[in-house]
TORBAKE-534223 format. One record per residue (C-alpha): x negated, y negated, z negated. Coordinates in steps of 0.2 Angstrom, whole numbers, padded with zeros to 4 digits, always signed. Last residue first. Layout:
BEGIN
XYZ
...
//
This chain:
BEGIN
-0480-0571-0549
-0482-0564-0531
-0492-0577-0525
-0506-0568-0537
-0505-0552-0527
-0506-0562-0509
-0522-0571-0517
-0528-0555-0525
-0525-0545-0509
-0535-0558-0499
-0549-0558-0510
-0550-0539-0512
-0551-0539-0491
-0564-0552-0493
-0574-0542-0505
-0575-0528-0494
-0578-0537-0479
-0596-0544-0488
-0599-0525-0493
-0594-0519-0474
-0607-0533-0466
-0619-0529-0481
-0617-0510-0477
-0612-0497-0486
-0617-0480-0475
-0606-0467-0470
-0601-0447-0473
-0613-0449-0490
-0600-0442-0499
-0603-0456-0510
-0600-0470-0496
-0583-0460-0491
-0577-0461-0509
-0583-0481-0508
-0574-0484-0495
-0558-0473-0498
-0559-0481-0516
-0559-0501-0508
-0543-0494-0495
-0533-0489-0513
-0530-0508-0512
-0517-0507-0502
-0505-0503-0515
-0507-0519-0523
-0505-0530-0506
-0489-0519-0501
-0479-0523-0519
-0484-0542-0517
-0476-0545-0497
-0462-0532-0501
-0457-0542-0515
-0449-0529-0528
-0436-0515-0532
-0432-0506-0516
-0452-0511-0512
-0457-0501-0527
-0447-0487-0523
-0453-0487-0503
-0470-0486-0511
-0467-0472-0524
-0458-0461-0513
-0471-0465-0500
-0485-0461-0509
-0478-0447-0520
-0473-0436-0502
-0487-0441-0495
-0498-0432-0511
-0489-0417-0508
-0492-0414-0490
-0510-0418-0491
-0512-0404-0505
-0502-0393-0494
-0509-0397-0476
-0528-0397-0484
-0524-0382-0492
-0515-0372-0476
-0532-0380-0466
-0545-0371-0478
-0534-0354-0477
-0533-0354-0459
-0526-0361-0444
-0536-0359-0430
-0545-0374-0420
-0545-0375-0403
-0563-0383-0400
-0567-0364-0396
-0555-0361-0381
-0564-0375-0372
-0564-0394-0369
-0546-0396-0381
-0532-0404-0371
-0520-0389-0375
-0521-0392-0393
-0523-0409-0396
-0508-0411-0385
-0499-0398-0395
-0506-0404-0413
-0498-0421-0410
-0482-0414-0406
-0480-0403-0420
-0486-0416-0430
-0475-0430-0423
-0461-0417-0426
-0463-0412-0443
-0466-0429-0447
-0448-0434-0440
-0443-0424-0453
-0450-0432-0469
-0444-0448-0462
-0426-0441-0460
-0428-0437-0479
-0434-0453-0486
-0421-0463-0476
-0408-0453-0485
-0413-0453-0502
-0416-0472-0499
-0398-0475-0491
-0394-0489-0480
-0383-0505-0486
-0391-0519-0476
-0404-0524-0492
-0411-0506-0490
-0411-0506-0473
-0423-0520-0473
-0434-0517-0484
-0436-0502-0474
-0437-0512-0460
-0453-0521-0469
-0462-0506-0476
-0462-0497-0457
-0467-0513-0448
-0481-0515-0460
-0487-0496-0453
-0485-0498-0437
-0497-0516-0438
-0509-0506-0447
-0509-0491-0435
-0511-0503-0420
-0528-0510-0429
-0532-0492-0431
-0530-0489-0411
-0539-0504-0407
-0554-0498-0417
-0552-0482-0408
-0551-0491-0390
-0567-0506-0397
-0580-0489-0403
-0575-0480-0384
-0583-0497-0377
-0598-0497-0387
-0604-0480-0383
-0598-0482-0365
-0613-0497-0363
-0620-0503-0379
-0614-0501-0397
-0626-0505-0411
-0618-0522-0420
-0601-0522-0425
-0590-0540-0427
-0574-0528-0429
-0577-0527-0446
-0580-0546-0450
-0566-0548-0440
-0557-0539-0450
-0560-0548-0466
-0558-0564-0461
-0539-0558-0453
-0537-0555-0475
-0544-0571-0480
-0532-0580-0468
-0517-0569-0474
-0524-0571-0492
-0523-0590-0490
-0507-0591-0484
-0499-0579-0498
-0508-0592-0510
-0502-0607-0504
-0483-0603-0503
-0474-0593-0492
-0456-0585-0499
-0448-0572-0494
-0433-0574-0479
-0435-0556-0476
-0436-0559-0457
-0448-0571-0455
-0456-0573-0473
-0458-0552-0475
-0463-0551-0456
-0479-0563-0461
-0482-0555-0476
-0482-0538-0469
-0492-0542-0455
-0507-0549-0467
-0504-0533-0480
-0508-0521-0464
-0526-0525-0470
-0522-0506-0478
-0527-0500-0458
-0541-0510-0456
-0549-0504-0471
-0544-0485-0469
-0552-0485-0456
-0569-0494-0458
-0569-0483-0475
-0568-0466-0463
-0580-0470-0451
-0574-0473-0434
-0572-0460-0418
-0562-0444-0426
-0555-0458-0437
-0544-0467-0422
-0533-0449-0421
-0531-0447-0437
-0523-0468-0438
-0515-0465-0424
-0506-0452-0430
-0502-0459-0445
-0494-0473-0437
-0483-0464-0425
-0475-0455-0439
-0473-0472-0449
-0464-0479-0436
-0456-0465-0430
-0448-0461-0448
-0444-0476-0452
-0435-0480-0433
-0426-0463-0437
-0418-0466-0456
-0416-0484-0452
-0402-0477-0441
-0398-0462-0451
-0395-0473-0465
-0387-0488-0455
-0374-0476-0446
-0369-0467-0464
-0377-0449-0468
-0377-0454-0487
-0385-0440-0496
-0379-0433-0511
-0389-0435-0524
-0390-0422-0539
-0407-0427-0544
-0414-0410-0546
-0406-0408-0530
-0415-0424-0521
-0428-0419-0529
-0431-0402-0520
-0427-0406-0504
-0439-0419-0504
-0452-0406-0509
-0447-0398-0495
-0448-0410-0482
-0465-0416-0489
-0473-0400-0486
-0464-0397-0470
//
């Protein structure tokens, strides 16, 4: 609602007038599901994986991006988009190569880690048709706003299930005070992020614009490391530095 608001709000301080063609409202909803359905995923595989491992695998959607970006986007693929994508599926399975499961323990570990993977892929799907629709004619102002929307939904949904398939009445969290800030204060940094993102992509590359953005994975790491909610690792380390390999490579192919 946050985000629907404040979208709202600019498109008026703007003066746009929104475009409610058959391509905008098209592109408007796949966005919009795409990138709902990716989120929620992504919340739901972090109640079960640490916060860096994550956000890592779900940033490392610059490998799908890239690939998508030269099938459908007709983008160029040169030496060093190829070898970023390589670095960049390097990187993951260093991740994924996790000692210390056994049994159910392990198991529950590969379903949430599939889950983020699934994420990544959601979410390179979302950059890429909205490259898309903005090269076929569909609206930005528009997009952005139906994508808003479609959050209230996905949230209200996902909050329903979570809700009702609580163990007990006291897993049920209630909103309060804390939640309301966390809703607001996340609310408005979506709302720069993928105003931002979808502007950068409306003027660039989608395969470079995606591998800088990205990089705010390395912060989540090392935020989540000083928290002390997880420990660095040398596996996590050595992915670390081949994820930043990769998004150089792709970065530099970029010009």
């Amino acid at each position: 609602m946050v985000w629907t608001i404040l979208q709202l709000t600019l498109s008026s301080i703007q003066g746009q007038v929104f475009d409610w063609s058959t391509p905008s409202l098209v592109f408007g909803l796949i966005c919009g599901l795409l990138l709902a359905a990716s989120n929620i995923l992504l919340l739901e595989s972090l109640t079960h994986i640490d916060v860096g491992l994550g956000s890592m695998i779900y940033r490392l959607n610059t490998v799908v991006v890239v690939i998508l970006s030269v099938a459908f986007l007709a983008e160029a693929l040169d030496f060093f988009k190829a070898s970023g994508v390589l670095a960049g599926l390097a990187a993951v399975l260093l991740l994924y190569r996790r000692s210390g499961h056994a049994g159910d323990l392990y198991t529950n570990f590969r379903f949430f880690f599939g889950l983020a993977v699934v994420a990544s892929v959601l979410r390179a799907l979302y950059v890429v048709v909205s490259k898309f629709a903005l090269l076929h004619g569909a609206a930005k102002d528009t997009m952005l706003l139906i994508t808003a929307v479609s959050w209230i939904v996905g949230g209200l949904l996902y909050a329903l299930i979570r809700y009702l398939t609580a163990p007990s009445f006291r897993d049920r969290q209630p909103l309060d005070r804390t939640l309301l800030f966390y809703a607001l204060f996340s609310g408005v940094l979506v709302f720069l992020i993928v105003n931002l993102l979808l502007q950068a992509v409306e003027l660039g590359e989608a395969s470079v614009v995606v591998p800088v953005a990205n990089l705010s994975f390395v912060f989540a790491l090392l935020l989540s490391v000083a928290l002390k909610w997880e420990q660095l690792t040398w596996r996590k380390g050595i992915a670390v530095v081949t994820s930043l390999v990769s998004l150089y490579l792709l970065s530099v192919s970029g010009g």
